[in-house]
C-alpha positions in Angstrom: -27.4 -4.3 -1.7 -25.8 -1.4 -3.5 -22.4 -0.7 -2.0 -20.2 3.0 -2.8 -16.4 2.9 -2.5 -14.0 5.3 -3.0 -10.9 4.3 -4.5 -7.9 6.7 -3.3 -5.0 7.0 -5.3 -1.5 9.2 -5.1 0.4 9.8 -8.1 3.5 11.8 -9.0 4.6 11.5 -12.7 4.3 8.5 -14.6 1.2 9.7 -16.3 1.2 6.8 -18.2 1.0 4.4 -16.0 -1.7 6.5 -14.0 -3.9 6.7 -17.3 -3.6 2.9 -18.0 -4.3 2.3 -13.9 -7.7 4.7 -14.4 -8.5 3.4 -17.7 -9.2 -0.3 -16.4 -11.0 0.9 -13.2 -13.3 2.5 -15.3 -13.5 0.7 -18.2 -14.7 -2.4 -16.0 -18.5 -1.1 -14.8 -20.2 -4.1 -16.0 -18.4 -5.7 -13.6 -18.8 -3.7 -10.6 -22.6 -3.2 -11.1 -23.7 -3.9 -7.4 -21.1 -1.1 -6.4 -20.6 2.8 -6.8 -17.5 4.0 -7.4 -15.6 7.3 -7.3 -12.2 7.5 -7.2 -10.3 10.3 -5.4 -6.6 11.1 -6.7 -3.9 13.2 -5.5 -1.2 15.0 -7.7 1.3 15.7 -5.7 2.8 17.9 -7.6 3.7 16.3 -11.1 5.8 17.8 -13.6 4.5 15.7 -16.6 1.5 17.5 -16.8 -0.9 15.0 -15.3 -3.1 17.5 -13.9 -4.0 19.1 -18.0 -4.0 15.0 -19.2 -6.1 13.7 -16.8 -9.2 16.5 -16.4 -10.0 16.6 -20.4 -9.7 12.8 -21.0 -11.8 11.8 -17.6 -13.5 14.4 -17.5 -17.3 12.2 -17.6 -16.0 9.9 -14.9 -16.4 10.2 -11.4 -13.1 11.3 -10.7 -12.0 13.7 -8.4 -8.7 15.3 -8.8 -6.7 16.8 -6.0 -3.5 18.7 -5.9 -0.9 18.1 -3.3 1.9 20.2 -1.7 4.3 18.3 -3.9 6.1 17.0 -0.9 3.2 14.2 0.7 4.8 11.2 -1.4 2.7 8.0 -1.2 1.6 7.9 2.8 0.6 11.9 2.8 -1.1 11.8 -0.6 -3.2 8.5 -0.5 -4.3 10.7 3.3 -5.5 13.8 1.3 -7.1 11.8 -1.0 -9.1 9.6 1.9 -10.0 13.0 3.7 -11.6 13.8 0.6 -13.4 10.9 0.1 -14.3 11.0 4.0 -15.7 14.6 3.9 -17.4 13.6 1.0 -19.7 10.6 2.9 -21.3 7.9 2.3 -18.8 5.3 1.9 -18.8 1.8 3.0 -15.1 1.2 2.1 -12.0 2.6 0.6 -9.9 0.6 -1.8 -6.7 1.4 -1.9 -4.7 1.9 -5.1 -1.6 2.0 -6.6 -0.9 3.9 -10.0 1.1 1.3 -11.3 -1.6 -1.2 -10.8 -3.8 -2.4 -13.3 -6.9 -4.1 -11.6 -8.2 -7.4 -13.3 -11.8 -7.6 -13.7 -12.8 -10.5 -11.0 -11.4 -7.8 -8.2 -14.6 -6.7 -7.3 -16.9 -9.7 -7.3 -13.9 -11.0 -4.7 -14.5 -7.6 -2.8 -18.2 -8.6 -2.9 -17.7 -12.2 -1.5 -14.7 -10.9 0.8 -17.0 -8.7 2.3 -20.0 -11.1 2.9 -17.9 -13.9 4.0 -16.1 -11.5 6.8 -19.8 -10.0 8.2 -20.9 -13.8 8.4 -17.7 -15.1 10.3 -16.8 -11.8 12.1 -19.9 -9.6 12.7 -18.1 -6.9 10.9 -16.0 -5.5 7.9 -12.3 -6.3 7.4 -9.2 -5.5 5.1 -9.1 -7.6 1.9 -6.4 -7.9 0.3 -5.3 -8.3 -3.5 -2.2 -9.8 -4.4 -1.0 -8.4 -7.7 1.4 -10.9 -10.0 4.2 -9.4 -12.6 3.0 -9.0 -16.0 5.5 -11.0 -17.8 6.7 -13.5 -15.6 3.0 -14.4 -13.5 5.0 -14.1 -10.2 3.4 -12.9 -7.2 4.7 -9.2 -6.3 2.8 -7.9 -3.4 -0.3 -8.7 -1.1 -0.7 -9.5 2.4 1.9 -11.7 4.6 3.0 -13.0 7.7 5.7 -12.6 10.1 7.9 -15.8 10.8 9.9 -14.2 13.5 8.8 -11.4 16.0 13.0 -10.3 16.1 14.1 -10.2 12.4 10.3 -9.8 10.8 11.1 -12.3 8.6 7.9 -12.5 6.5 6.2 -15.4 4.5 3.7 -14.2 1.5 0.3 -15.8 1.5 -0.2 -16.6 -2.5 -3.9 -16.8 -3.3 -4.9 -20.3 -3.8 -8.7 -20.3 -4.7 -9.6 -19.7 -1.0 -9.9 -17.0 1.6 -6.8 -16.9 3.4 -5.5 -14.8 6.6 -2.8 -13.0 7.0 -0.8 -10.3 9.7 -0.2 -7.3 7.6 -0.3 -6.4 3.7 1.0 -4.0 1.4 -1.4 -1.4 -0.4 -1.3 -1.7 -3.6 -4.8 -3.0 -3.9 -6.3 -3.1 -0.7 -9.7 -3.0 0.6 -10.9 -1.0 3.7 -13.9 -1.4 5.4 -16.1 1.4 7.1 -15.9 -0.7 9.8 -12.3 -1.0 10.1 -12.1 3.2 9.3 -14.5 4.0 12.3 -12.2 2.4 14.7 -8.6 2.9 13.3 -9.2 6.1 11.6 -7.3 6.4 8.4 -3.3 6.3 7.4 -1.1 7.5 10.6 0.6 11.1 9.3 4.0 11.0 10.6 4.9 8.7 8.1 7.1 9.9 5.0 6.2 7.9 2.0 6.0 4.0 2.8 5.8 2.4 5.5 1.9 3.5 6.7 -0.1 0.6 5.1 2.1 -2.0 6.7 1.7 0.4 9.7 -2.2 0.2 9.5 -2.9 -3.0 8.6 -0.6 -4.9 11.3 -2.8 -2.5 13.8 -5.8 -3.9 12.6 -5.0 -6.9 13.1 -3.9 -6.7 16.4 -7.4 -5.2 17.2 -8.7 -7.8 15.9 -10.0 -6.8 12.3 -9.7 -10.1 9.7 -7.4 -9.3 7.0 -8.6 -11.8 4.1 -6.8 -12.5 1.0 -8.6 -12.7 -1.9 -8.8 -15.9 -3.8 -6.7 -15.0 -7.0 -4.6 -12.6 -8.2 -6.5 -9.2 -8.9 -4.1 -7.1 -10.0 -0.9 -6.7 -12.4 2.2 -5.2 -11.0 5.8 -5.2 -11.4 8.1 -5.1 -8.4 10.0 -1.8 -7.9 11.3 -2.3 -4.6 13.9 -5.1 -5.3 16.8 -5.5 -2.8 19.9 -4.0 -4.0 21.9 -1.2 -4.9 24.2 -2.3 -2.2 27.2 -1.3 -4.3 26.1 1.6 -4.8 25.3 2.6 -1.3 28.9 0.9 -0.6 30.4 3.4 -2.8 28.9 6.7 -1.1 31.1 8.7 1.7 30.2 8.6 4.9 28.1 11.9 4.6 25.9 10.5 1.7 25.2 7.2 3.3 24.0 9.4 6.7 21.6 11.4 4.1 20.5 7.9 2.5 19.6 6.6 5.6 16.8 9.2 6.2 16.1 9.7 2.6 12.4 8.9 2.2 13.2 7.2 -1.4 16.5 6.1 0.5 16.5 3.2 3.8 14.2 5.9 5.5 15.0 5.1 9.1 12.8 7.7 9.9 9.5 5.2 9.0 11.4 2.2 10.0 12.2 3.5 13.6 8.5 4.4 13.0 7.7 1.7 12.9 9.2 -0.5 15.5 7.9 2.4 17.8 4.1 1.8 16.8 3.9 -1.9 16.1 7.5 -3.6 17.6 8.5 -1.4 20.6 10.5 -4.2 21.8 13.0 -3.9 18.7 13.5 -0.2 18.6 16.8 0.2 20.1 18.1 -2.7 17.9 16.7 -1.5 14.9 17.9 2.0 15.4 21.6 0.5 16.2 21.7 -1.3 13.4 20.3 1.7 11.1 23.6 3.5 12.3 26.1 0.3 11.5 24.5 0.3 8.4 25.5 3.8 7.7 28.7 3.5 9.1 29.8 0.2 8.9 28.0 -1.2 5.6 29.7 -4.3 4.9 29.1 -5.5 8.4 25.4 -4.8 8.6 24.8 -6.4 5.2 26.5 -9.4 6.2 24.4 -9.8 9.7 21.4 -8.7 7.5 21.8 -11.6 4.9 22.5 -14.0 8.0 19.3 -13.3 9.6 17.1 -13.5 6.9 17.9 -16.5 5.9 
């Protein structure tokens, strides 16, 4: 049976690695054949002239793009682009995507089995997700994991190993959303800024008891941008600039991590707002009892 999806993207800058992200969705249709796709992106407000790149050299594809307020980062714009594809109809899932993603051709006859193997077991649609692996060094970069310790949220990473596996929460850098799972959870919650929402959505689907799959192998290339670090440099900020980091949303962004813990961990809330406070006042003693507990 013919499915349609609707891939939703978000993308500020970095046209190149938007153009390379589009060029392998759409240069891969003998490989989705069974599907229809259309993919819905959001500029948010770009100064590299994405908007005049990508309409002339996409401009036969079924692409639809949309422009943001310029101040929606990831979380607001990958919304206005699901809206879109919402008000638009017809869709049995939404595949999340990231712009620095390239997708690897086997992604969607995994989505295909993925999707058969969870209306066999479960009744119903799930999440699947796609692990994505660095393109130099083949190490896993993100995809779905679990958490190890309801205090700390210490997580373990489920690497695909040839077979559908299960896991708690995932990241969205390639990640599958049933029409199922929409009709009950809705779409991305809006009070986040930036990240922070796909964990957000994904642990709440599992608690309701959604199966998030991993596929079976990697479906994606993707480098890691969200290292730890840039402790010293935090270190070396006054008080007043450490404060400001801490809400940033390209900074710690307690905002979303109070967020968070409000949503999906109520029971660490005041801790985790405590500690987002000795972290801005006393660094070198947070980063210590950080270290210490996730090891």
């Amino acid at each position: 049976m013919m499915r349609n999806i609707a891939v939703i993207i978000t993308v500020y800058n970095r046209i190149d690695k938007t153009i390379a992200c589009l060029d392998a969705v759409f240069s891969q249709r003998e490989k989705y054949h069974f599907f229809n796709v259309d993919v819905y992106l959001t500029d948010d407000g770009s100064t590299d002239d994405t908007l005049k790149i990508l309409q002339p050299r996409f401009s036969k594809e079924p692409l639809s793009i949309l422009s943001g307020s310029g101040n929606m980062f990831w979380n607001g714009g990958m919304i206005h682009s699901w809206k879109a594809a919402i008000e638009h109809g017809g869709y049995d899932g939404y595949l999340w995507l990231n712009n620095d993603t390239i997708i690897l051709p086997d992604l969607w006859s995994e989505l295909q089995e993925a999707d058969e193997y969870s209306k066999e077991k479960f009744g119903k649609g799930g999440i699947y997700v796609g692990s994505t692996k660095d393109s130099l060094t083949g190490q896993f970069t993100y995809g779905g994991f679990d958490f190890t310790s309801k205090w700390t949220l210490k997580d373990k990473f489920l690497y695909p190993n040839g077979s559908f596996q299960f896991c708690q929460c995932a990241h969205g850098n390639v990640t599958y959303i049933s029409h199922d799972v929409v009709e009950k959870m809705g779409i991305l919650c809006e009070q986040y800024l930036h990240g922070g929402g796909d964990h957000d959505y994904t642990y709440l689907a599992y608690k309701a008891g959604f199966p998030l799959i991993v596929l079976k192998d990697y479906v994606g290339i993707c480098e890691n941008d969200h290292q730890q670090g840039g402790y010293a440099d935090f270190l070396s900020m006054s008080l007043k600039q450490r404060i400001k980091y801490l809400y940033s949303p390209l900074g710690f962004n307690l905002h979303n991590t109070l967020l968070l813990q409000k949503r999906c961990f109520p029971y660490r809330y005041p801790f985790v707002w405590l500690m987002g406070y000795l972290k801005a006042f006393f660094p070198k003693m947070y980063f210590k009892i950080y270290s210490q507990c996730r090891n």
